[in-house]
C-alpha positions as CSV (number, residue, x, y, z in Angstrom):
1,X,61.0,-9.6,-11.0
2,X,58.2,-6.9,-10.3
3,X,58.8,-7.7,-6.7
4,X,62.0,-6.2,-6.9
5,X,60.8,-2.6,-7.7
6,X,59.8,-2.4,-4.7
7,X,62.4,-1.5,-1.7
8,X,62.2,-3.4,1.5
9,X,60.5,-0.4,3.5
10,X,59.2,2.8,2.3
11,X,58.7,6.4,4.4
12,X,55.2,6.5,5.2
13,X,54.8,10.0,3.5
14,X,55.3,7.5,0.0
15,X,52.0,5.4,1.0
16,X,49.0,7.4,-0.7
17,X,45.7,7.7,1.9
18,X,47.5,10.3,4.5
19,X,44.4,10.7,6.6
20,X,45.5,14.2,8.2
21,X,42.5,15.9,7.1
22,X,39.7,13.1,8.8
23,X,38.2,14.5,11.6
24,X,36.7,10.9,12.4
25,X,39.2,9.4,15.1
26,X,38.2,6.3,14.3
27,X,38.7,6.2,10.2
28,X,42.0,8.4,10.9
29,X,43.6,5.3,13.3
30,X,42.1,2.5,10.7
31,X,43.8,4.1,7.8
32,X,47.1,5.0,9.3
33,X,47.2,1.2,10.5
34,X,46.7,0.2,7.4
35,X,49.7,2.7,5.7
36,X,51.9,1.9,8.4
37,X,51.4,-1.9,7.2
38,X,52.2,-1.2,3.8
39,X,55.2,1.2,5.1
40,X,56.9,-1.9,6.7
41,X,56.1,-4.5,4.0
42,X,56.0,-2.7,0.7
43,X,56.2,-5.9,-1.3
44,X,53.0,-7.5,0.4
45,X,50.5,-7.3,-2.3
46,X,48.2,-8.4,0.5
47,X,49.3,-5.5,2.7
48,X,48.7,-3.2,-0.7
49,X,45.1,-4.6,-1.3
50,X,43.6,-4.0,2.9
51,X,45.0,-0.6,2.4
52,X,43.0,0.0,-0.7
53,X,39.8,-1.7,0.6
54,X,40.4,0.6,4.0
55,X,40.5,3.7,1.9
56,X,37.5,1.8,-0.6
57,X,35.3,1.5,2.7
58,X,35.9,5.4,3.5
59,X,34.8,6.4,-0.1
60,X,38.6,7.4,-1.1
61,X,38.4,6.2,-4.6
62,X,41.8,7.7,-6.2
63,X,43.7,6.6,-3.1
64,X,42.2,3.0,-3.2
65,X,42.6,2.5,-6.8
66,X,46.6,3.6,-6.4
67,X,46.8,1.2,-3.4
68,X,45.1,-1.7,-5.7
69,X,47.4,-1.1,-8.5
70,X,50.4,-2.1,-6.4
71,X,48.9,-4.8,-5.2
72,X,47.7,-6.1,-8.7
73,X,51.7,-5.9,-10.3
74,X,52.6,-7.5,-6.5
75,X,50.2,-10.1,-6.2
76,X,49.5,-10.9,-9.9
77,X,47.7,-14.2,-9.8
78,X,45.1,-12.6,-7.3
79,X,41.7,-11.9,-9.0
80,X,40.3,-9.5,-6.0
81,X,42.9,-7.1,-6.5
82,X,41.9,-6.1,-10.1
83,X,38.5,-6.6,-9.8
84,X,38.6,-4.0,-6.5
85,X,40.8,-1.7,-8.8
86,X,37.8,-1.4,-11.1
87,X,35.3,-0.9,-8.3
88,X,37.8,1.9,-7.3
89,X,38.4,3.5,-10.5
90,X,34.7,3.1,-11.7
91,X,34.2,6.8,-11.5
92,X,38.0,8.3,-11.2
93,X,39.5,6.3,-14.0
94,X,37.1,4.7,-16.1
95,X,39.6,3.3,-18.6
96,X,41.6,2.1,-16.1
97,X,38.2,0.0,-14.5
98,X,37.5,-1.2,-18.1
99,X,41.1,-3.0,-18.1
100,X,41.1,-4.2,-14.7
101,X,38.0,-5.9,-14.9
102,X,38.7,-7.3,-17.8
103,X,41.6,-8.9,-15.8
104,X,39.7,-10.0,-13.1
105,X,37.4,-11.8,-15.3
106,X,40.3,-13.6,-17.0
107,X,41.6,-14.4,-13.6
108,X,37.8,-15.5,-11.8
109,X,35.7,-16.0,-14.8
110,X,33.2,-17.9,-13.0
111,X,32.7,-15.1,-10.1
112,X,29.4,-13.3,-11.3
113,X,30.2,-9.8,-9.6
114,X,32.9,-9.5,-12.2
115,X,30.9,-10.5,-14.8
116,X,28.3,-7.8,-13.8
117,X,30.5,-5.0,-13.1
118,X,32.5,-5.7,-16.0
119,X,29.1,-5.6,-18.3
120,X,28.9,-2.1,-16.9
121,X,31.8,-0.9,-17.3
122,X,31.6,-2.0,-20.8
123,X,27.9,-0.6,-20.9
124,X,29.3,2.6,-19.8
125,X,31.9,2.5,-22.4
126,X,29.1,2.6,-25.3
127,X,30.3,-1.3,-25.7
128,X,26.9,-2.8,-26.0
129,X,27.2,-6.0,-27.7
130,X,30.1,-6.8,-25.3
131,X,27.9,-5.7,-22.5
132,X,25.5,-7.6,-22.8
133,X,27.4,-10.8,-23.1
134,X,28.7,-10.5,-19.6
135,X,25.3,-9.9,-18.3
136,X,24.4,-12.8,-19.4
137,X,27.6,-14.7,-18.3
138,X,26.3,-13.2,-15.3
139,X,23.1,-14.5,-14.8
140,X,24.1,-17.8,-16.1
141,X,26.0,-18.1,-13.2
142,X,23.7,-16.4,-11.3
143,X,19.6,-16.7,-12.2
144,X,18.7,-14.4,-9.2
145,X,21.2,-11.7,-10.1
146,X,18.6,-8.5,-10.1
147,X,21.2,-6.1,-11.3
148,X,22.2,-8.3,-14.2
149,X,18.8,-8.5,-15.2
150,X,18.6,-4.7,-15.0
151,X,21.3,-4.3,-17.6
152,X,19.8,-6.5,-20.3
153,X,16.8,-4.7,-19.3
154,X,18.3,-1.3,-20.0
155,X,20.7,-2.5,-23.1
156,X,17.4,-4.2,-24.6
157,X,15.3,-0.6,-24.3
158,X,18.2,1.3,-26.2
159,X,17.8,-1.2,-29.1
160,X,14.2,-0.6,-29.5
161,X,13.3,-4.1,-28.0
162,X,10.5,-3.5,-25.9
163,X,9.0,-6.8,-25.4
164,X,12.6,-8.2,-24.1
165,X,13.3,-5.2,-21.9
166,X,9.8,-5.4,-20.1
167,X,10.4,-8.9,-19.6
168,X,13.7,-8.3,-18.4
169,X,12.5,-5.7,-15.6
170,X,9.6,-7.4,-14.7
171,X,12.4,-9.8,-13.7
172,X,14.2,-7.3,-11.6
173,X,10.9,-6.3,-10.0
174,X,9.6,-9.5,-9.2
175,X,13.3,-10.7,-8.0
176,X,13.8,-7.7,-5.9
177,X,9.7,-5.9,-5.1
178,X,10.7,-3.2,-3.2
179,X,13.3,-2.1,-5.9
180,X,13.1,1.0,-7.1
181,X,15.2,1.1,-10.4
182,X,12.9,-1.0,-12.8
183,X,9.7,0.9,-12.3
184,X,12.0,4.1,-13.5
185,X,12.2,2.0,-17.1
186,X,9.4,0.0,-16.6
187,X,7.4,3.5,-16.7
188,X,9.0,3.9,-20.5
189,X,9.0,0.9,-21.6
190,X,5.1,0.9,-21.3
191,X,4.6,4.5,-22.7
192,X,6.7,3.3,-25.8
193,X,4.5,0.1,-25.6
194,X,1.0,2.2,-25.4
195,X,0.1,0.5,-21.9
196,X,-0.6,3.9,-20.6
197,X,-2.4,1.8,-17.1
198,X,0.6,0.0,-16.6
199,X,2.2,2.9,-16.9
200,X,0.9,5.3,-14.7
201,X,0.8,2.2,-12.2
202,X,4.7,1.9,-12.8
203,X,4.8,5.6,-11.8
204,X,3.5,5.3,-8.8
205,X,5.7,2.8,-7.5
206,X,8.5,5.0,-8.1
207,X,7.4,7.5,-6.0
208,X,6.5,4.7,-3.6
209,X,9.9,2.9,-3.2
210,X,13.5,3.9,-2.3
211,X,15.0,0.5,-1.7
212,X,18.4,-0.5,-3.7
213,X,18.8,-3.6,-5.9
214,X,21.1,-5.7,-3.6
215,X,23.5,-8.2,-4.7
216,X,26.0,-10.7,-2.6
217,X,29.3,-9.9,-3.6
218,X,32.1,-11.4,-1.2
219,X,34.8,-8.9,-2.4
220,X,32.7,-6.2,-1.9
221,X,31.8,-7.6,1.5
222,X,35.6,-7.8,2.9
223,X,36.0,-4.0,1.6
224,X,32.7,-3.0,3.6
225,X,33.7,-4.8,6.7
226,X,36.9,-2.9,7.0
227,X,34.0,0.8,7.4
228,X,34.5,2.4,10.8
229,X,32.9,5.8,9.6
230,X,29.2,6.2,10.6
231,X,28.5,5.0,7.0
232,X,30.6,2.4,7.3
233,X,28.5,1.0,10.5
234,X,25.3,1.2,8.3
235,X,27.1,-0.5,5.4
236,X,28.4,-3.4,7.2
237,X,25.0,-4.2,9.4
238,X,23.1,-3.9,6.4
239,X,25.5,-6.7,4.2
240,X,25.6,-8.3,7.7
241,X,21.3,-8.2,7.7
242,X,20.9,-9.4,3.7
243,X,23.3,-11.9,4.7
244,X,20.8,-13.3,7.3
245,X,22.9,-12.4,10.1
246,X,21.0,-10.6,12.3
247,X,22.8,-11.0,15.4
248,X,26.0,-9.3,13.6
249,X,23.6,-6.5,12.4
250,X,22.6,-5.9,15.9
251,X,26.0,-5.4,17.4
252,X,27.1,-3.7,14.8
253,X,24.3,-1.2,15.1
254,X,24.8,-1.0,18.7
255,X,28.6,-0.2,18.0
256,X,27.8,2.8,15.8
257,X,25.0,4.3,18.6
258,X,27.7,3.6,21.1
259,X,30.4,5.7,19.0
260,X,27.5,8.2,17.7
261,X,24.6,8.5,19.6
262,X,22.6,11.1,18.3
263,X,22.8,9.0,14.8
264,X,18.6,9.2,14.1
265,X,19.4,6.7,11.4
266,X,21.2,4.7,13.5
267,X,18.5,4.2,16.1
268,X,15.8,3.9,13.3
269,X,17.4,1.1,11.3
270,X,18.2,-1.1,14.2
271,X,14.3,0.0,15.6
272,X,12.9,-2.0,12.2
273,X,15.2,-4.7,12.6
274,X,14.1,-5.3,16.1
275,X,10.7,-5.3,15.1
276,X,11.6,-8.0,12.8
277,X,12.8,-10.2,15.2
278,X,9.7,-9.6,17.3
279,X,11.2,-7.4,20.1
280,X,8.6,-4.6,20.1
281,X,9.2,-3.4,23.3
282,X,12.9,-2.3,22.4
283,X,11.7,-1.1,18.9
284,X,9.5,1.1,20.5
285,X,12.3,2.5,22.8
286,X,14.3,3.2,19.2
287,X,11.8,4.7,17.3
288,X,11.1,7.0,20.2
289,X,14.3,8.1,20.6
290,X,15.0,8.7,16.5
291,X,11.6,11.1,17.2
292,X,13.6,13.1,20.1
293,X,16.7,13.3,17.4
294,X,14.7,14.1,14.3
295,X,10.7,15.1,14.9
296,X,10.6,15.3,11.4
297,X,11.4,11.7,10.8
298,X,7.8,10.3,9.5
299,X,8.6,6.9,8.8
300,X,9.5,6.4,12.3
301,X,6.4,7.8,13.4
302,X,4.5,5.5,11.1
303,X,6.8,2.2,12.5
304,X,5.9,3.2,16.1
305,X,2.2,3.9,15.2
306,X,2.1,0.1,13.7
307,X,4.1,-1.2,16.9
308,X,1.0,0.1,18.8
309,X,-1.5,-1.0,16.7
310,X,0.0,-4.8,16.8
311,X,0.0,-4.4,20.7
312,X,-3.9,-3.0,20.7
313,X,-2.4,0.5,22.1
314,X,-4.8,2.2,20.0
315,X,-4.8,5.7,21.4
316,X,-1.5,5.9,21.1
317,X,-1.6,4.4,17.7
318,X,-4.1,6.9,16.4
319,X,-2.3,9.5,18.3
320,X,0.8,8.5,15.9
321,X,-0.9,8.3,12.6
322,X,-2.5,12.0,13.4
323,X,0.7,13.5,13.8
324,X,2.6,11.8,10.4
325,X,-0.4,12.9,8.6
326,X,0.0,16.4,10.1
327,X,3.3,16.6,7.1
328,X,2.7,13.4,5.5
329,X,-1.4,13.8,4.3
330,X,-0.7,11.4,0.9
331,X,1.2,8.2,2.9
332,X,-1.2,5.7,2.3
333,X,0.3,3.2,4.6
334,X,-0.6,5.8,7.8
335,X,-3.9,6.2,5.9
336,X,-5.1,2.9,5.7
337,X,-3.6,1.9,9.8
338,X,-5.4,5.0,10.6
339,X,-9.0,3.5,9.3
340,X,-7.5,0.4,10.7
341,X,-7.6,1.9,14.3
342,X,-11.0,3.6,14.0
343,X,-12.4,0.3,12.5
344,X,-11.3,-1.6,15.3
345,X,-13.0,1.3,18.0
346,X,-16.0,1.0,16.1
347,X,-15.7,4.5,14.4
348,X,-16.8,3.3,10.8
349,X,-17.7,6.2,9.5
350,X,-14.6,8.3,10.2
351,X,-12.6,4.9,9.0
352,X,-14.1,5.1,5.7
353,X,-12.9,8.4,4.3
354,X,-9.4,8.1,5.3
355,X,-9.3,4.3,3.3
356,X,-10.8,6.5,0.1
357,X,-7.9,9.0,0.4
358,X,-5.4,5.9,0.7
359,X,-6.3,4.5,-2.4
360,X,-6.9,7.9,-4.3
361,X,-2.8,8.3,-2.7
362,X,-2.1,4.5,-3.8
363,X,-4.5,2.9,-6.3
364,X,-2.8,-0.3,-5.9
365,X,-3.3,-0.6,-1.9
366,X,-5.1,-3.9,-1.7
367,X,-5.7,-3.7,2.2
368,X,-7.0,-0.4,2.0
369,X,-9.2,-1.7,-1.2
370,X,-10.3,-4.8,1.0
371,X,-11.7,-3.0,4.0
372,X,-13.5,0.3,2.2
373,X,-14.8,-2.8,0.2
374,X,-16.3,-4.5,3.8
375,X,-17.5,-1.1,4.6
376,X,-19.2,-0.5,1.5
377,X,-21.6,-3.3,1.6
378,X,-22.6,-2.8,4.9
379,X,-24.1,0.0,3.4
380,X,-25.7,-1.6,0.8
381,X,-23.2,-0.6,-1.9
382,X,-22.6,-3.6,-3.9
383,X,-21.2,-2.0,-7.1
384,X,-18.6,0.2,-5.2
385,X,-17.6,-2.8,-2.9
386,X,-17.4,-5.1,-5.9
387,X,-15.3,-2.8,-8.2
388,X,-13.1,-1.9,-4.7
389,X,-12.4,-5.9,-3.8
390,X,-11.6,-6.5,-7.3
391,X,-8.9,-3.5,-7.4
392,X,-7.4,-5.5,-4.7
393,X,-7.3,-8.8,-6.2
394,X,-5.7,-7.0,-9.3
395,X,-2.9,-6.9,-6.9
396,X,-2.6,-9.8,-4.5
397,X,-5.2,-12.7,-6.5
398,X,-3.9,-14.6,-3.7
399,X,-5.9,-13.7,-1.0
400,X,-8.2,-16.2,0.1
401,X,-10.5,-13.7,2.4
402,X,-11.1,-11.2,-0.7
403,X,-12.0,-13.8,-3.2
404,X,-14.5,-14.8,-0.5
405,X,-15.8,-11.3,0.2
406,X,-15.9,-10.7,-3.7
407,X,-17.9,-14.4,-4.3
408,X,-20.3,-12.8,-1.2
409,X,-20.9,-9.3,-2.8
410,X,-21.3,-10.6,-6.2
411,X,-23.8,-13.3,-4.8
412,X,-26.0,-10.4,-3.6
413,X,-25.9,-8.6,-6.3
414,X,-27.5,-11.9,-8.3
415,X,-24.4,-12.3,-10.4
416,X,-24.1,-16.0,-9.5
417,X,-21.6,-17.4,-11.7
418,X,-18.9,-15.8,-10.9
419,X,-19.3,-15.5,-7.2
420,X,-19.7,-19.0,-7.6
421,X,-15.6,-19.2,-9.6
422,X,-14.6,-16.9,-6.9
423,X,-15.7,-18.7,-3.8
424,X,-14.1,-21.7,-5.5
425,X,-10.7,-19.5,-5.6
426,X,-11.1,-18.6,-1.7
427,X,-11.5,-22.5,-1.0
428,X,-8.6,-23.6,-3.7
429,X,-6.5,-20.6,-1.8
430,X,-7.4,-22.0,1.9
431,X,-10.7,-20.3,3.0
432,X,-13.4,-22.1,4.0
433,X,-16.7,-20.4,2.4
434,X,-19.8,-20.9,4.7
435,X,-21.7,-24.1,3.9
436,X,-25.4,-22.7,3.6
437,X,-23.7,-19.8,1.4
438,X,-22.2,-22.8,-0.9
439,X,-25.2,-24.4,-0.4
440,X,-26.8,-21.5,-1.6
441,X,-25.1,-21.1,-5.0
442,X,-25.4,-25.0,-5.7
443,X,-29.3,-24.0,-6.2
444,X,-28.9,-21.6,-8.5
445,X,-25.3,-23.2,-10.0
446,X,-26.9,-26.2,-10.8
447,X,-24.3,-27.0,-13.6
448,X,-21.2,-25.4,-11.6
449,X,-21.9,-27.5,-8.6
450,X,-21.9,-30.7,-11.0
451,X,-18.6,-29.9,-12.3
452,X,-17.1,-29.6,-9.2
453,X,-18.9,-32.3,-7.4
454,X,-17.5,-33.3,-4.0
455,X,-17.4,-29.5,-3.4
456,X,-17.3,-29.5,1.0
């Protein structure tokens, strides 16, 4: 019967989304498309629900959520269309959300994005107990689910339980490294917990990353795909990139440069993913022409600076890393590549200062730790280099060639025992420690060599 409210056609001034005021051509002629679909088959809740995700993809909330609403009391038995609703009216029409999501779920209750975003909503709504049932409905169905994890993280901090909330971040963090939300509670969750170190550490990688927690959501994805706008472009290449689709990334980057040229971001995000593929060559050409748009643009100094310092075009490279540090003097990435190149030329003792001020700008830089280290006992100082290879293992106690240089360093400063556990560590993790220097510690590791006998 609800089909029947509808008339057979309807005047397109009736279909919300008029784009009259959209100076992009491109959005303008995707959403009248979309209205003059609607327009002709008012009682299509499918032709309802593209016209809400067109006007979802170009941020038009109000309108969306009005076009989903039709195409919820049209096409009942659909779950995307309330679930999209509630994505829409999130931040318009929060109650509205809250009851559409709870229809979606009823609808797709094994489809974790509903799960999650109705756990928000509910969040938001000062429901926690319901809350944090869906989250965990949510990770149930899906254990790598970062934001999920985030909200029991967040729901568990509120109730004063710190232990589950730091285990619940450190979840996110681990899940998703380059994250920058769980460091922002991770930072009080330690204060409250008295781990001032951790802490402070914490701190520092938020002011380090900028990266969003990401999470596959195939509704989500169909509204993105519909973006024309320049944000639109980036949206679906980066969903098309997470997806492990580069090729689609590509074009789709290409498209947006094509349509906007002078787009610095544009150029710079399909530059890194054409280093990642290994075509340095055209990254170059991208990063160089983001610097033409947008001088300013320091991380794309610092990616062209490491694409010349992978190829051995060292000048150049140092040339790069000069200028960054010329507005960016705290970066410790062009810190550290900058000692890199001067190491490499031979230049030890200008290479030496600039890996201090990278780990006085990151204490947790465990490449920039590893090479002052190697510097420092060349010049005889064992209890710097020690306590410098050891603030890198704090970080990465995987790597084989600092467990070695530590077991080395250690050995020469007489402490034989442990040099002797960490040269065991480099082997166990794929080095191969020097036979006279393993012969070495056997004579004065008598009882350690026993206990690991057959030791090569």
């Amino acid at each position: 019967m609800a089909r029947l409210a509808f008339p057979p056609s309807l005047d397109l001034a009736e279909v919300p989304g008029s784009s009259a005021s959209e100076r992009d051509e491109r959005v303008r002629a995707k959403v009248e498309e979309a209205r003059q679909a609607v327009a002709g088959d008012p009682r299509s809740g499918a032709a309802w629900g593209r016209l809400g995700s067109v006007l979802l993809a170009h941020e038009r909330e109000a309108a969306a959520a009005a076009a989903y609403q039709r195409a919820v009391e049209l096409d009942p038995d659909e779950p995307r269309w309330p679930y999209l609703l509630a994505r829409a009216a999130k931040t318009p029409d929060p109650m509205v959300a809250v009851d559409a999501s709870a229809r979606a779920v009823a609808l797709l209750p094994g489809y974790a994005p509903g799960q999650l975003l109705r756990a928000e909503l509910l969040e938001q709504a000062g429901d926690a107990d319901a809350a944090g049932d869906h989250y965990r409905r949510a990770v149930a169905q899906d254990p790598r689910c970062a934001p999920c994890e985030l909200g029991l993280g967040r729901l568990a901090l509120a109730a004063g339980d710190l232990e589950g909330s730091r285990r619940h971040l450190e979840r996110v963090a681990a899940l998703q490294p380059r994250a920058r939300a769980p460091h922002v509670l991770l930072v009080q969750v330690y204060r409250a917990l008295g781990e001032m170190d951790a802490a402070r550490s914490a701190a520092r990688r938020v002011e380090r990353l900028d990266a969003e927690l990401a999470h596959n959501d195939p509704f989500m994805n169909e509204v993105v795909e519909e973006g024309v706008s320049v944000i639109g472009y980036h949206r679906r290449a980066s969903v098309a990139d997470s997806l492990g689709n580069q090729t689609k990334a590509e074009s789709l980057y290409r498209a947006l440069l094509d349509a906007h040229p002078e787009d610095a971001n544009g150029h710079y995000n399909l530059g890194n993913l054409l280093a990642r593929l290994g075509r340095t060559d055209e990254a170059i050409r991208r990063y160089r022409r983001v610097l033409e748009i947008a001088p300013e643009k320091n991380e794309a100094r610092f990616n062209l600076g490491n694409m010349f310092l992978n190829q051995g075009r060292l000048d150049e490279a140092e040339r790069e890393y000069r200028t960054a540090l010329e507005t960016w003097p705290d970066h410790s990435g062009t810190l550290t590549n900058l000692a890199i190149v001067l190491a490499r030329r031979n230049r030890t003792a200008e290479a030496a200062p600039f890996y201090r001020r990278a780990v006085e700008a990151d204490p947790e830089n465990p490449i920039a730790h590893h090479q002052l280290g190697q510097i420092l006992v060349r010049q005889g100082k064992l209890a710097d280099a020690i306590a410098h290879f050891r603030a890198s293992l704090a970080v990465r106690p995987e790597s084989a060639p600092v467990q070695l240089d530590l077991a080395m360093a250690l050995a020469s400063a007489d402490d034989y025992g442990t040099a002797w556990r960490h040269a065991v560590a480099a082997r166990e993790l794929g080095a191969q420690p020097p036979a006279d220097f393993m012969e070495f510690l056997r004579s004065r590791m008598p009882s350690a060599a026993r206990a690991t006998e057959g030791f090569r």
